[in-house]
LUMLUMNU-781515 format. One line per 3 residues: number of its first residue (from 0); their letters; for each residue x, y, z of C-alpha. Coordinates in pm, 1 decimal. Layout:
<kolgus>
NUM) a) X Y Z; ...
</kolgus>
This chain:
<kolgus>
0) xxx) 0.0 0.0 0.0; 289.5 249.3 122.6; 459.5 259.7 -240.1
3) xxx) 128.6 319.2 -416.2; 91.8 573.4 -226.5; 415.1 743.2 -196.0
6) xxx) 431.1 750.1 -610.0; 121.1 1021.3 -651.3; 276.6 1248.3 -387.5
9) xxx) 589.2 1240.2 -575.4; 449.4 1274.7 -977.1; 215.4 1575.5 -854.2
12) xxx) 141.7 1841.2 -1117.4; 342.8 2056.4 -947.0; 617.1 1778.6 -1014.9
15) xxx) 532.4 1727.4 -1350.9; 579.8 2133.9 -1391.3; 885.7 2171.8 -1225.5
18) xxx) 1025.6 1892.8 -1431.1; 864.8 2064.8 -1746.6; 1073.6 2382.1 -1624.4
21) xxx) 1389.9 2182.1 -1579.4; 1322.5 2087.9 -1962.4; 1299.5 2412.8 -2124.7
24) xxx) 1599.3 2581.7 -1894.9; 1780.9 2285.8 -2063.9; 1646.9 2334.0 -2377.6
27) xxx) 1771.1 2683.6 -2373.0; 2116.9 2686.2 -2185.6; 2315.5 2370.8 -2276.2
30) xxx) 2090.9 2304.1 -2559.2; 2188.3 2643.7 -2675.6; 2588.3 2560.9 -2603.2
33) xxx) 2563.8 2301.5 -2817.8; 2518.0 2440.9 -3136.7; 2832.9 2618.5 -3074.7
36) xxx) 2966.7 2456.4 -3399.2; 2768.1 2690.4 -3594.3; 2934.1 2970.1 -3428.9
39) xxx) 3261.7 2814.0 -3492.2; 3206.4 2824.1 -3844.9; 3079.6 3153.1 -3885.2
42) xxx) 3298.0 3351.3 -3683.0; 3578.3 3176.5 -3902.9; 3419.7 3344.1 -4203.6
45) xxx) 3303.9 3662.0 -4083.0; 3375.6 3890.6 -3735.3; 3653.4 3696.3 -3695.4
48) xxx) 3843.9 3591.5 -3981.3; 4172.3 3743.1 -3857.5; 4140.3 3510.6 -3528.8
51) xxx) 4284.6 3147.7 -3553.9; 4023.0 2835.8 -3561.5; 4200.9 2729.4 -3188.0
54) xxx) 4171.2 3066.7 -3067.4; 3775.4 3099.4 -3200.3; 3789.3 2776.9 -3022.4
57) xxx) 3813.7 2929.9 -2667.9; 3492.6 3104.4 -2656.1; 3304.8 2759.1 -2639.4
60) xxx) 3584.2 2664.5 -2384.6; 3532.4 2912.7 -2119.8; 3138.8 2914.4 -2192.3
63) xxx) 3171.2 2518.8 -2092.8; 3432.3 2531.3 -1804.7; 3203.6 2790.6 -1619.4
66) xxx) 2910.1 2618.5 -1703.5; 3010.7 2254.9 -1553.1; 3281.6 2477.0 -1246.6
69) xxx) 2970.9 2644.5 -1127.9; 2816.5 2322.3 -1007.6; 3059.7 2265.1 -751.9
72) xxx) 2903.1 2524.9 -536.6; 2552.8 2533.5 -659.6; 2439.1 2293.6 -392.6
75) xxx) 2586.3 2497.9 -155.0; 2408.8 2810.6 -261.7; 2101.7 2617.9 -356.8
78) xxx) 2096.6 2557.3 57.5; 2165.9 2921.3 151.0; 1939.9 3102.4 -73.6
81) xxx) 1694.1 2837.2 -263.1; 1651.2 2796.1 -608.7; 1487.6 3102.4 -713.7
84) xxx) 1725.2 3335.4 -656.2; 1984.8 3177.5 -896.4; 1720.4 3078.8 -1179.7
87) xxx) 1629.9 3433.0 -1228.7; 1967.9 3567.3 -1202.2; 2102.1 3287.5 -1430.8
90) xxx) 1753.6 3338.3 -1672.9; 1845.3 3734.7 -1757.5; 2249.9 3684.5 -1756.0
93) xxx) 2111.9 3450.7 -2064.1; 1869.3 3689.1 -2236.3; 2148.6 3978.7 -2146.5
96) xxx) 2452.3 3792.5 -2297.1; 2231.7 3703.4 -2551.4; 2147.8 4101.7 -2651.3
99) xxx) 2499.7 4188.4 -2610.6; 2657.9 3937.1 -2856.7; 2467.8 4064.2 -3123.6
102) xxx) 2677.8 4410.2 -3069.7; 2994.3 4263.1 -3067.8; 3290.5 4294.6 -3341.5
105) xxx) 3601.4 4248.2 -3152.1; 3740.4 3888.1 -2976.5; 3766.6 4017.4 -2585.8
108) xxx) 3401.6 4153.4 -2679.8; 3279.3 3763.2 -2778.4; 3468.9 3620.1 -2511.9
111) xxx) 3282.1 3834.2 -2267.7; 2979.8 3808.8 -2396.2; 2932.0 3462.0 -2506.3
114) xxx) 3237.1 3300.8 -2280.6; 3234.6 3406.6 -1959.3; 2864.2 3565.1 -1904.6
117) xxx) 2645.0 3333.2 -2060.7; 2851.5 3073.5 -1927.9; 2813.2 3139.0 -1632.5
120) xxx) 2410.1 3272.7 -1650.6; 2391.6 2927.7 -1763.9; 2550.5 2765.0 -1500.0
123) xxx) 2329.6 2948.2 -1270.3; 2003.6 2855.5 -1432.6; 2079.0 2466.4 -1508.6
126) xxx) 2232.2 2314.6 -1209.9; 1972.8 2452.3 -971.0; 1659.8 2323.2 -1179.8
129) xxx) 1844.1 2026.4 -1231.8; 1880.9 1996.9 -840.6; 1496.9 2065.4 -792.4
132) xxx) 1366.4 1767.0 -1024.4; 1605.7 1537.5 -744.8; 1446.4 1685.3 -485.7
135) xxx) 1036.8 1655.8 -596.8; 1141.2 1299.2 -748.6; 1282.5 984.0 -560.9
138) xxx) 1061.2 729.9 -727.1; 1218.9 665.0 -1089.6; 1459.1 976.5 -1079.1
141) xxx) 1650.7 826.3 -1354.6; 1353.9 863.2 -1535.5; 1261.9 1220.4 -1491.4
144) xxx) 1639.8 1295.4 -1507.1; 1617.0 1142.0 -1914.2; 1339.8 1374.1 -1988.1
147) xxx) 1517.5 1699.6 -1850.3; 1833.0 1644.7 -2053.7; 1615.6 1510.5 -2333.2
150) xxx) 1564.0 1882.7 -2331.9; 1930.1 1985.3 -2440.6; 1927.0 1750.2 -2666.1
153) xxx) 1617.0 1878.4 -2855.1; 1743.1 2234.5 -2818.6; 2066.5 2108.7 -3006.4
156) xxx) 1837.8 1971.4 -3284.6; 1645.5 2301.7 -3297.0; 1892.6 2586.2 -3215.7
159) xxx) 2147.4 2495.3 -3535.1; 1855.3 2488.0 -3777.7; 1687.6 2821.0 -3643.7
162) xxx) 2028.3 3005.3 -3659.3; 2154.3 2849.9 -3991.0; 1814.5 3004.2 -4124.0
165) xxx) 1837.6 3314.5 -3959.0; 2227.0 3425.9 -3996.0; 2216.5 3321.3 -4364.0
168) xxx) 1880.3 3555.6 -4423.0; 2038.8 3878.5 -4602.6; 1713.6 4076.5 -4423.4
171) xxx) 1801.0 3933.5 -4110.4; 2161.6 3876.3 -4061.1; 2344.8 3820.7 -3732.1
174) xxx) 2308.8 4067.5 -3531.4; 1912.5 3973.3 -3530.9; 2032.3 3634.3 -3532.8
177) xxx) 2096.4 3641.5 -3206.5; 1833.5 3876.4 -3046.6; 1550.1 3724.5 -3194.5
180) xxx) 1708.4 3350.4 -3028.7; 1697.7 3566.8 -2699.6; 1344.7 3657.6 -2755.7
183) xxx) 1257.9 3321.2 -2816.1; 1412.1 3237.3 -2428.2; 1186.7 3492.4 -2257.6
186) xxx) 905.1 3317.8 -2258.1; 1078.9 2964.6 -2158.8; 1345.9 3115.3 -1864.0
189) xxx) 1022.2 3293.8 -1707.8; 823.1 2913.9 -1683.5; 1152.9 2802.5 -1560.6
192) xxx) 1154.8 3047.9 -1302.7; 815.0 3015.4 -1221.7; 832.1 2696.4 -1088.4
195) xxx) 1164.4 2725.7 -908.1; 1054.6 2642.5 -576.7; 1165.0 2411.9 -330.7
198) xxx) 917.4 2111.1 -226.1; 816.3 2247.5 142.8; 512.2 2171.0 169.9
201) xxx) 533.3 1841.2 6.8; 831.9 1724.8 181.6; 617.0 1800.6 518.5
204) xxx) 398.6 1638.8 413.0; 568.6 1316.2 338.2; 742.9 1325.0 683.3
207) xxx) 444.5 1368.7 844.5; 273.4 1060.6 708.9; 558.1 849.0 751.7
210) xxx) 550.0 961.8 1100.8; 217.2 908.7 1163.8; 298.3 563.5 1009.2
213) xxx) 524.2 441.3 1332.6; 793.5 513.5 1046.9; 1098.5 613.6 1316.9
216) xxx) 1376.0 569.7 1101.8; 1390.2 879.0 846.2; 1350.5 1097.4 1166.3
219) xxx) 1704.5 879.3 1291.3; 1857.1 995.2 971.1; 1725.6 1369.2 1017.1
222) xxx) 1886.5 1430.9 1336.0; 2179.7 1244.5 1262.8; 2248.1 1360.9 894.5
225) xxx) 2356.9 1706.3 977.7; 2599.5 1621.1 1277.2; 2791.0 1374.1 1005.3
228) xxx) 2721.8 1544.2 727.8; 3135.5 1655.1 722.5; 3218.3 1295.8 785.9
231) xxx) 3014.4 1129.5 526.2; 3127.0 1409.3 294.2; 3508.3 1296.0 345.5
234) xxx) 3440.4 929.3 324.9; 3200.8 974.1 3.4; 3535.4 1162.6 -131.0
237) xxx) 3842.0 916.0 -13.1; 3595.4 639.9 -189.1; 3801.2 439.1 -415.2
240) xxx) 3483.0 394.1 -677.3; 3387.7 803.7 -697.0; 3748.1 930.3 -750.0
243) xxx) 3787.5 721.9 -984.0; 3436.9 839.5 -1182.8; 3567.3 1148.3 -1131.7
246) xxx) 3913.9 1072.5 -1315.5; 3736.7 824.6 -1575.4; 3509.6 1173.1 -1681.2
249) xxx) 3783.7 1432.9 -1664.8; 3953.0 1232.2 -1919.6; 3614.6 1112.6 -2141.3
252) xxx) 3545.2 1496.5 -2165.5; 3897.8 1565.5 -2340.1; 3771.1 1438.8 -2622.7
255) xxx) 3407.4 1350.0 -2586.4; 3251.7 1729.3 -2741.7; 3512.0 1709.0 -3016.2
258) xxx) 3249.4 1555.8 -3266.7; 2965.2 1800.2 -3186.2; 3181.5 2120.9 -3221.6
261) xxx) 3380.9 2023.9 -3566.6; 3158.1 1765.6 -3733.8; 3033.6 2098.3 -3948.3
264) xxx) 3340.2 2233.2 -4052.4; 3503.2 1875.4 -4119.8; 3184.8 1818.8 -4338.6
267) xxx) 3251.2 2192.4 -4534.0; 3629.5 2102.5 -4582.5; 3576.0 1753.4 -4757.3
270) xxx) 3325.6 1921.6 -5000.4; 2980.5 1880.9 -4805.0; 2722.0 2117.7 -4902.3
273) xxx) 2700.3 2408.9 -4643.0; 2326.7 2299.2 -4553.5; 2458.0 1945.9 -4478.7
276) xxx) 2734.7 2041.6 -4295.8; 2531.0 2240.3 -4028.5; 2268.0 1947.4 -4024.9
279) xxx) 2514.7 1733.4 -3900.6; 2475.3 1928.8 -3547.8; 2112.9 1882.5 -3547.1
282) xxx) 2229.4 1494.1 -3644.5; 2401.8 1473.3 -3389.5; 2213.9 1642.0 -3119.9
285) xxx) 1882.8 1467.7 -3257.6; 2051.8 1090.4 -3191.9; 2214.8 1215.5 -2874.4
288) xxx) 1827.9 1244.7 -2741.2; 1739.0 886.6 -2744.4; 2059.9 789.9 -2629.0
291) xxx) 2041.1 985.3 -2329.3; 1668.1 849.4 -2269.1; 1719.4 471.5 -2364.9
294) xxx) 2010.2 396.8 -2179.6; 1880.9 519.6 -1849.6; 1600.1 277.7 -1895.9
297) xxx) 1817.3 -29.8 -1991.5; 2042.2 66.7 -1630.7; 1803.8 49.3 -1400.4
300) xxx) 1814.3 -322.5 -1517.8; 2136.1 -380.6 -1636.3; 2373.1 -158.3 -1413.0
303) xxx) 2435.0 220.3 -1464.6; 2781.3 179.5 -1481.1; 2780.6 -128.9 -1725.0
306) xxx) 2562.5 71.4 -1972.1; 2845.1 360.8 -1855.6; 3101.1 203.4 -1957.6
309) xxx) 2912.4 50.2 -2274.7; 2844.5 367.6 -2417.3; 3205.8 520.8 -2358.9
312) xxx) 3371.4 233.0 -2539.6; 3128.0 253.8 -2804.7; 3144.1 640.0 -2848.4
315) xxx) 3570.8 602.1 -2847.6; 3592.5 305.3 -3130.5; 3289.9 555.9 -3355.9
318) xxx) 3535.7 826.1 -3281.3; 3836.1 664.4 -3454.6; 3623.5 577.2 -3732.7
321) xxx) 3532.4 968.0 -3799.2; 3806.8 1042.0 -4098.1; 3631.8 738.4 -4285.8
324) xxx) 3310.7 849.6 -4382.0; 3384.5 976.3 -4736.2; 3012.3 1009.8 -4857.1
327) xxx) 2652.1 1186.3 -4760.7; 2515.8 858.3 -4603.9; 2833.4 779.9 -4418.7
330) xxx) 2873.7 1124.9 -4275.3; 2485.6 1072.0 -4166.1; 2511.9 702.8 -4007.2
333) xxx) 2848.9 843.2 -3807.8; 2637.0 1161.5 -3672.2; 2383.0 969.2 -3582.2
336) xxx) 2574.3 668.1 -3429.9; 2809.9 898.8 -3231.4; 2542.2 1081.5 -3108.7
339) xxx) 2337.8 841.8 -2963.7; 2653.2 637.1 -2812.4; 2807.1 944.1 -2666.6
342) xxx) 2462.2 1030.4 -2505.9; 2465.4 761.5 -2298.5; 2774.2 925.1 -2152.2
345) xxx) 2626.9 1250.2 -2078.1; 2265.6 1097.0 -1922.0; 2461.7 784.0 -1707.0
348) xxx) 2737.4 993.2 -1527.4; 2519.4 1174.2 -1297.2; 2344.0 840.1 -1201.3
351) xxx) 2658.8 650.2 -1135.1; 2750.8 959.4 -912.3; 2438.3 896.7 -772.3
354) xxx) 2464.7 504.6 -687.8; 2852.0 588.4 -537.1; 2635.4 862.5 -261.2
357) xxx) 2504.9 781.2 25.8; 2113.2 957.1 27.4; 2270.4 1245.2 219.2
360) xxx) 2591.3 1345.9 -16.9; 2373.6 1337.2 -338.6; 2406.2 1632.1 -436.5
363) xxx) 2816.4 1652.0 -362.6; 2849.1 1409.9 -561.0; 2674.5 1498.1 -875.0
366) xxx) 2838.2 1835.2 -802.2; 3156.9 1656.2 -736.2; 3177.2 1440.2 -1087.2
369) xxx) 3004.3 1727.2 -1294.3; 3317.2 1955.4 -1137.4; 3625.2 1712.0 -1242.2
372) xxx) 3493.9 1793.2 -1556.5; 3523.5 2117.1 -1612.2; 3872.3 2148.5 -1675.4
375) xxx) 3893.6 1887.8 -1983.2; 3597.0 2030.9 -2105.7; 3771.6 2361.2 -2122.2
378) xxx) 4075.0 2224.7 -2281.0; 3877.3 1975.6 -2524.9; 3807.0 2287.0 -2736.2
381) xxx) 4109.2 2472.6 -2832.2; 4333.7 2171.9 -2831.5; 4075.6 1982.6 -3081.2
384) xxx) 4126.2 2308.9 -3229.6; 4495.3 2352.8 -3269.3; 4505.2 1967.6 -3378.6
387) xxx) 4281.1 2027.1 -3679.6; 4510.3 2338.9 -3769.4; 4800.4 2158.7 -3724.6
390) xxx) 4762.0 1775.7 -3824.4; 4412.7 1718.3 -3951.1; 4136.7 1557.7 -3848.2
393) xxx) 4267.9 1213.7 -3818.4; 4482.6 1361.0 -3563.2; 4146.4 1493.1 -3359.2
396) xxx) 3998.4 1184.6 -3458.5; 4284.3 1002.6 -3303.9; 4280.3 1208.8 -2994.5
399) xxx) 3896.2 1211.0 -2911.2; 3894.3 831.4 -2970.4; 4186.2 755.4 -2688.9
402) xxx) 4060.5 989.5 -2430.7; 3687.6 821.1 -2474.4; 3891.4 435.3 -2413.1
405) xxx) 4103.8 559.6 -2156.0; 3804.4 721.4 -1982.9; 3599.4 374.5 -2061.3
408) xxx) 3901.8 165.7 -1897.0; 3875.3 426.4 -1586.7; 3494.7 346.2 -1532.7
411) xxx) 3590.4 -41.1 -1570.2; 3817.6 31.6 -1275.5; 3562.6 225.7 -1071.0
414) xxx) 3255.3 -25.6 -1117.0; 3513.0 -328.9 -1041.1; 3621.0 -95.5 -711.2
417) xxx) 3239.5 -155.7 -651.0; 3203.4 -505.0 -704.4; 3457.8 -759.0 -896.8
420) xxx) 3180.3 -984.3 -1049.6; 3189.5 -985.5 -1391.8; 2827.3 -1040.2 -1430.3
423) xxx) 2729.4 -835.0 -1153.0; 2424.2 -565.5 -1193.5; 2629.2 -247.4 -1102.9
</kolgus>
């Protein structure tokens, strides 16, 4: 009886909306970041022609290091001042950057603009609606968690198209461009911060029935969790099994964003059409949403860091193969097939954080994992970038490919840290 009816006071409407919310803030911040190869390209060609492709490079670095840095302490201040606070700050540092891109002509002005304010406006609106879907959901989390970054993954599909369109209209150009995609995340940011509230009233309400029930144990853990709260904290980080997640993702993410960033321009230099080329984004983005959704389905039964580790392996061997495809239909299966392996990556590694926690150090440790990546992710963009100049794309091919094994090899280490049974559901 108890589970049937702990799962309607979880899935309320008021769930359902905040997990809506949590969808279209991801639909418009990292969803937005990644059609960043667009901007690669046309920056190349236009404003900033004079600027090398590695140096270009470094505005999506800096946009993604603050981005993933800034949830290190966004539990923290998620505790201090709730969630509204940030989502609304976050929401107009997005619409702001947004406005002032579309003025810019000079490199420090980009890197500014798009690099270090909207990375960080986007930092501030994603991990703290990301945080609230954890805290209205228990039942099936993995679940929920699929559909919010199904959200970035649709935005990638969406957000290359829509600009292609837009910057390559001679009545609209870029400057436009960019203000029109900022009027398009009014009305999306001000849902999201609508519903940014914290569960009070429904978390009272839970205790109190589980009270009522005789149910003596969750008040144990209340009055005990924040007098070890610092302990737990220190053994969840000398745990063989996280620091090694965390080491496994800082190096995947070397490598792991090359594809979505240069698959355009690789597709323009071997004599693509332009169209094609930026539909490889959307390609990519589109296949990346069902293998962020799928996989989190198949782990609940077959071990989140098996599929983990299934999906990293299989995103570094499609890697290697990226300097083969030689034709439309090749360059479309690739796209498609890195996408979807390489989303499994991105959906799985906050749920194997969440497996190494304890119910207390959740949060640290999806803030912990998401943080070891932030430098790699930094440094995945200009260095893919100075390899391309440099060497080629076999070379980035190369590269992306070995960081994505090495990483899958780490995660092998970390879920064998966990238990050595080969068959084991981990």
């Amino acid at each position: 009886m108890s589970p049937k009816d702990n799962r309607p006071t979880e899935y309320t409407p008021r769930a359902c909306l905040v997990i809506f919310g949590a969808f279209t803030c991801a639909f418009c911040t990292v969803g937005f970041m990644n059609s960043f190869g667009i901007f690669q390209e046309y920056y190349t060609k236009n404003q900033l022609s004079s600027s090398s492709t590695s140096t270009i490079a470094w505005l999506g670095a800096i946009a993604i290091f603050l981005l993933f840095a800034i949830s290190v302490g966004a539990g923290a201040m998620l505790d201090i001042f709730g969630p509204t606070l940030m989502v609304y700050v976050g929401s107009f540092g997005c619409v702001f950057a947004l406005m002032m891109i579309s003025l810019c002509h000079e490199f420090y002005q980009f890197l500014l603009a798009q690099g270090v304010v909207l990375g960080i406006s986007m930092g501030m609106a994603t991990w703290p609606m990301l945080a609230l879907v954890g805290q209205y959901i228990k039942v099936k989390r993995a679940g929920a968690m699929g559909i919010v970054l199904g959200g970035s993954s649709l935005g990638g599909i969406i957000w290359p198209i829509a600009i292609d369109r837009l910057i390559n209209d001679p009545n609209i150009g870029f400057p436009w461009t960019m203000r029109i995609v900022g009027f398009i995340m009014i009305p999306c940011l001000i849902f999201s911060c609508a519903v940014a509230k914290s569960p009070k009233i429904a978390t009272t309400n839970v205790e109190s029935r589980d009270l009522h029930q005789g149910s003596s144990e969750n008040t144990t853990e209340q009055k005990t969790a924040p007098r070890s709260h610092k302990a737990e904290a220190l053994a969840l980080w000398r745990k063989p099994s996280l620091q090694l997640l965390c080491l496994a993702m800082f190096i995947i993410y070397f490598g792991m964003f090359a594809p979505f960033f240069y698959t355009t321009s690789y597709a323009v230099e071997k004599g693509f059409s332009t169209s094609l080329a930026f539909y490889t984004v959307s390609i990519v983005n589109g296949a990346s949403f069902f293998g962020r959704v799928l996989p989190g389905i198949v782990a609940d039964k077959c071990g989140k860091f098996n599929c983990c580790i299934v999906s990293t392996i299989t995103s570094g061997i499609i890697a290697m193969c990226w300097t083969k495809v030689t034709s439309v239909a090749g360059l479309v299966f690739w796209s498609a097939a890195y996408g979807f392996a390489s989303g499994g990556i991105l959906s799985l590694q906050q749920a194997c954080a969440a497996q190494v926690a304890t119910p207390s150090t959740l949060g640290l440790a999806m803030g912990t994992v998401s943080g070891s990546a932030a430098l790699s992710a930094m440094a995945n963009v200009p260095i893919s970038g100075a390899l391309v100049e440099r060497y080629g794309y076999l070379s980035l091919s190369m590269f992306s490919g070995a960081s994505l094994l090495l990483g899958g090899v780490l995660l092998i280490a970390a879920r064998l840290s966990q238990n050595r049974q080969l068959r084991a559901i981990v």
